[in-house]
Each structure stands twice: as C-alpha cells, then as structure tokens.
C-alpha positions as a Markdown table, in Angstrom:
| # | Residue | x | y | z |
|---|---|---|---|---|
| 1 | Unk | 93.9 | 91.3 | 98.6 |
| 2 | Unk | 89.8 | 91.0 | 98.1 |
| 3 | Unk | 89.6 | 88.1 | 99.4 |
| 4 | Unk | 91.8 | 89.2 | 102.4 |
| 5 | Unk | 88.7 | 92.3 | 102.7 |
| 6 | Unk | 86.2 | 89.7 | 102.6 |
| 7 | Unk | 87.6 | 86.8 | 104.6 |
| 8 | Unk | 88.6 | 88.6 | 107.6 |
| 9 | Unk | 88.8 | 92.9 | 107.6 |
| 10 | Unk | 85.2 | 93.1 | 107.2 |
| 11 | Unk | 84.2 | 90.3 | 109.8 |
| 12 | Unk | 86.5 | 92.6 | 111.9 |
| 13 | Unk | 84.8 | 95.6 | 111.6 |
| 14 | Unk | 81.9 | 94.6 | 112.4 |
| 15 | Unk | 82.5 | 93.2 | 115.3 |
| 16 | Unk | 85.1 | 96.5 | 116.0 |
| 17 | Unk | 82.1 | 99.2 | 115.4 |
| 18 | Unk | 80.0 | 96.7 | 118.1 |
| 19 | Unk | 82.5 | 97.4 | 120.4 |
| 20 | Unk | 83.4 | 101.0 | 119.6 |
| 21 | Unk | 79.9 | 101.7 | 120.6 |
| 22 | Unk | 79.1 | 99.3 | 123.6 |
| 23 | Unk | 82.5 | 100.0 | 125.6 |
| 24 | Unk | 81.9 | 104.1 | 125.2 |
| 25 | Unk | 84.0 | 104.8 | 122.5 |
| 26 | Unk | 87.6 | 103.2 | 123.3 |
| 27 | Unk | 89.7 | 103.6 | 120.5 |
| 28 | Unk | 91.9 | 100.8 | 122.1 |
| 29 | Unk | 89.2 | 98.2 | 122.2 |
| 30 | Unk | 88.2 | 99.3 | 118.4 |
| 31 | Unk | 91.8 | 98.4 | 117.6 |
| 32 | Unk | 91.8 | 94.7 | 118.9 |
| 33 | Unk | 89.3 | 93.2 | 117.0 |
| 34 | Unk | 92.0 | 94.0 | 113.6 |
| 35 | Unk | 95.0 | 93.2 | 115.8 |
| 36 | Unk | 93.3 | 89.6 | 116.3 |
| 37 | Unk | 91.2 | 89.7 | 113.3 |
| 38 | Unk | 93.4 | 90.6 | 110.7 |
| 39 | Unk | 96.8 | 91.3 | 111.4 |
| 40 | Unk | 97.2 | 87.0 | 112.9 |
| 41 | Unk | 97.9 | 86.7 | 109.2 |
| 42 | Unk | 101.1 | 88.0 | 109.2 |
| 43 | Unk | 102.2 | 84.9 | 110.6 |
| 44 | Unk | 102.4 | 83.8 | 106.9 |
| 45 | Unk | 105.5 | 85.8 | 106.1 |
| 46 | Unk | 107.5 | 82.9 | 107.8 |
| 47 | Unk | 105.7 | 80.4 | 105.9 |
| 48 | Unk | 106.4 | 82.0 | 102.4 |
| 49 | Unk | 110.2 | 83.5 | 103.8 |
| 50 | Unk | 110.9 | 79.5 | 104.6 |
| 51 | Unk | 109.4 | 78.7 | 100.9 |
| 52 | Unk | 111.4 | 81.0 | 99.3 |
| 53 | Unk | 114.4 | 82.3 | 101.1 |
| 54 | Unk | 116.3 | 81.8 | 98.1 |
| 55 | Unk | 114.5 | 83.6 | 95.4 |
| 56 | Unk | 112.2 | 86.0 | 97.7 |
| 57 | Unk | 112.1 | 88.6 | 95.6 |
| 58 | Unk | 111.2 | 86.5 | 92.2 |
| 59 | Unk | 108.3 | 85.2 | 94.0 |
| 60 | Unk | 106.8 | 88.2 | 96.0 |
| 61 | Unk | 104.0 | 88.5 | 93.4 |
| 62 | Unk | 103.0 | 85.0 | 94.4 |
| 63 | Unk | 102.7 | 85.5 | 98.3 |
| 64 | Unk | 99.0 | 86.3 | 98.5 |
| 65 | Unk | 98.0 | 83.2 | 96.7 |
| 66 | Unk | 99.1 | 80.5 | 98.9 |
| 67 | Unk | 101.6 | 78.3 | 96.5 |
| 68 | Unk | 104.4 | 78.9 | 99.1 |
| 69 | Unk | 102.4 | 76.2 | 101.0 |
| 70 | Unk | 102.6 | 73.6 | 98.2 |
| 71 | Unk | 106.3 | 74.7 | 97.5 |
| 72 | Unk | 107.5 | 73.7 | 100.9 |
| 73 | Unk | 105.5 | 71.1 | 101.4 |
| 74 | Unk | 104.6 | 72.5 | 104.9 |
| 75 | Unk | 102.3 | 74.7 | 107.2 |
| 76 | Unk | 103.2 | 76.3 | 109.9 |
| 77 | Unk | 101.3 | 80.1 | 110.3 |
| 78 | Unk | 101.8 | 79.9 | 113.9 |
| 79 | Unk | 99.5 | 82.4 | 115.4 |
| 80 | Unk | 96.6 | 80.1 | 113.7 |
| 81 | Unk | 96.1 | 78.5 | 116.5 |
| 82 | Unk | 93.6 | 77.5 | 119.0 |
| 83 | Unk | 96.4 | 77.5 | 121.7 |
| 84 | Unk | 97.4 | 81.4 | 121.1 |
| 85 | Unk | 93.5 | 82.3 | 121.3 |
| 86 | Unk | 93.5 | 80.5 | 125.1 |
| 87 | Unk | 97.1 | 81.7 | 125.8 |
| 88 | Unk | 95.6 | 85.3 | 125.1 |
| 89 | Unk | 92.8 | 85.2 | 126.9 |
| 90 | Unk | 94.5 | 83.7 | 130.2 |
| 91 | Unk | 96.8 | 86.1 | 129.6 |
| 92 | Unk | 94.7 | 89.3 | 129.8 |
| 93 | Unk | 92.1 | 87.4 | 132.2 |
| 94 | Unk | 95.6 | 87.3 | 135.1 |
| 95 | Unk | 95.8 | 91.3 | 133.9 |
| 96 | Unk | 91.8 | 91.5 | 135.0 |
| 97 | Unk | 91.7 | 92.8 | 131.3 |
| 98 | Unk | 88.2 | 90.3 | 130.9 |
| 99 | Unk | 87.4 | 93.2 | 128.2 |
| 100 | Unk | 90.6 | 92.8 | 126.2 |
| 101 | Unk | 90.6 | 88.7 | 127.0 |
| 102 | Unk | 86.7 | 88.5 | 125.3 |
| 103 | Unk | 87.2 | 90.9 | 121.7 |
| 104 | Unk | 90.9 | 89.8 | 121.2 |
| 105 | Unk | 89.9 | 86.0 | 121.4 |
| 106 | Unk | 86.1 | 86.8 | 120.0 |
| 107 | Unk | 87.8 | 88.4 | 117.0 |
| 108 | Unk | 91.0 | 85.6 | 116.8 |
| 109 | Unk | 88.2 | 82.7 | 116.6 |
| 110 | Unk | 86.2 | 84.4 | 114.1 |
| 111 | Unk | 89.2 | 84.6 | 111.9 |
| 112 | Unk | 89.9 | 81.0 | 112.3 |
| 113 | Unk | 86.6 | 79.8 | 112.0 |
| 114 | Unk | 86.7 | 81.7 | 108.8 |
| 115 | Unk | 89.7 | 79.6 | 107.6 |
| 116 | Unk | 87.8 | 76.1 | 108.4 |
| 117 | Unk | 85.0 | 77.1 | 106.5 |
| 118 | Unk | 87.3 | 78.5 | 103.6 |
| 119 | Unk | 89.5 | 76.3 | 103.1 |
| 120 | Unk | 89.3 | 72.0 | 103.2 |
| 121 | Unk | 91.5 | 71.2 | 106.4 |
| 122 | Unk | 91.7 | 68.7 | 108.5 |
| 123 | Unk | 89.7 | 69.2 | 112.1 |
| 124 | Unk | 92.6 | 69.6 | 114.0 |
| 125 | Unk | 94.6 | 71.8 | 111.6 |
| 126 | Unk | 94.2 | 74.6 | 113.9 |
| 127 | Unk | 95.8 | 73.3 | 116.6 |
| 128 | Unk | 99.5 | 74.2 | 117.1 |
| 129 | Unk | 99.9 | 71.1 | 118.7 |
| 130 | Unk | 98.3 | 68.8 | 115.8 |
| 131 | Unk | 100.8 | 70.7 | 113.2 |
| 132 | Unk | 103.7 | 70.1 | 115.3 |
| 133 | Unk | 103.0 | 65.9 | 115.7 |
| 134 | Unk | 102.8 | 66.4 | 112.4 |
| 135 | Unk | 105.4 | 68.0 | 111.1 |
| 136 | Unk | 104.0 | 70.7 | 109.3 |
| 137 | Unk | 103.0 | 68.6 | 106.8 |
| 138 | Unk | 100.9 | 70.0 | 104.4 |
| 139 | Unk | 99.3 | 66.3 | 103.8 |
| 140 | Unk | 98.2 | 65.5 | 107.1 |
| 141 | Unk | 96.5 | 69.4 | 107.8 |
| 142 | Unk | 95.0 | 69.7 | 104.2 |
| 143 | Unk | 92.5 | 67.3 | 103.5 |
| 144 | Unk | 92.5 | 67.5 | 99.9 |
| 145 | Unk | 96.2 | 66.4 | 99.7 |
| 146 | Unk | 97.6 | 69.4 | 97.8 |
C-alpha cells in the first residue's frame, strides 16, 4: 500500500492541487488527476481474479504484491495502456472537454511512465496492442523473464 502512496497517489496530487488552483477551484478537475492517476490500477483485480478464481480468498493477502502475475503466467491490466490514454483524450477533445482531455491523459501518462521506470518491461509493454500479439505473456512484456 506505501508503495501504491509513492508510485502514483502522491504524483497525483500534485499534479491535482496544480489544477485545483489554475482552473479556479473545480472540484471536478481536482478529481481527474486520481481517477486517471490512481484508480487505472484497479484494472488489476481481473488479473489477480483470473490468477486466482479458485482460491480468491486464500490468496487476498497476496494481491498487492504482484505474484498473481507469475501465477498465471500472464498480463493483462487493461486500462495500462497507451491506447486508453489517446481513446480518452479523443474522446473528451469530440465533447470540447480540451480541459478534461489534457489532466485525465496528463495524469494517465504519468502513472504509466511511473510503471516503465518501476518496473523492467519491455518498450512496448504498455501497448494494449503489443500484449494482445502476445498473448499476455508475461515473458514477452517482462524483460527480466519472471
């Protein structure tokens, strides 16, 4: 859960008090910078629910440390993804939301550049597409081989 703080809430913050302050106080806009920031990693629930359908409850201690990767063998976390950060940002760009389109993907990239520089994946682990050719394989997005 530290790590969680330091990897990507208090990136978030930052970047959420820069836009609390220069967009007039929008409570909204303080918002997105966690929804985009943080909360992408929810997309790991299917990754350990896929890992450990069977025995979900026997491993629940284990879900914040990653071994539901190695278990199944695969990687999917699909909002991690360079094609849901342009997806968004088209999205609320056709809405004329350019506000919403800039902090949502701002915040999004952040996060995942966070993750490259965390963790020892391949370039194009971050790519939906690149997982999918792939399989999900945990060899081919991990360059270490776990």
């Amino acid at each position: 859960m530290i790590k969680l703080v330091l990897e990507h809430f208090i990136p978030s913050l930052i970047i959420a008090l820069l836009v609390f302050f220069l967009f007039k106080k929008d409570f909204f806009l303080f918002l997105l910078p966690f929804l985009t920031g943080v909360l992408i990693d929810a997309d790991h629930l299917l990754d350990f629910l896929l890992a450990y359908r069977k025995n979900f409850w026997k491993y629940l201690k284990t879900c914040a440390t990653g071994e539901y990767f190695i278990t199944s063998g695969r990687i999917i976390v699909l909002l991690h993804s360079w094609e849901f950060v342009l997806l968004w940002f088209l999205f609320w760009l056709h809405f004329q939301r350019i506000d919403v389109a800039i902090i949502g993907s701002f915040s999004w990239i952040v996060h995942l550049f966070i993750d490259h520089m965390c963790y020892n994946l391949h370039p194009a682990a971050y790519f939906l597409t690149y997982r999918i050719y792939k399989k999900f394989n945990i060899q081919a997005i991990c360059m270490d081989k776990s």
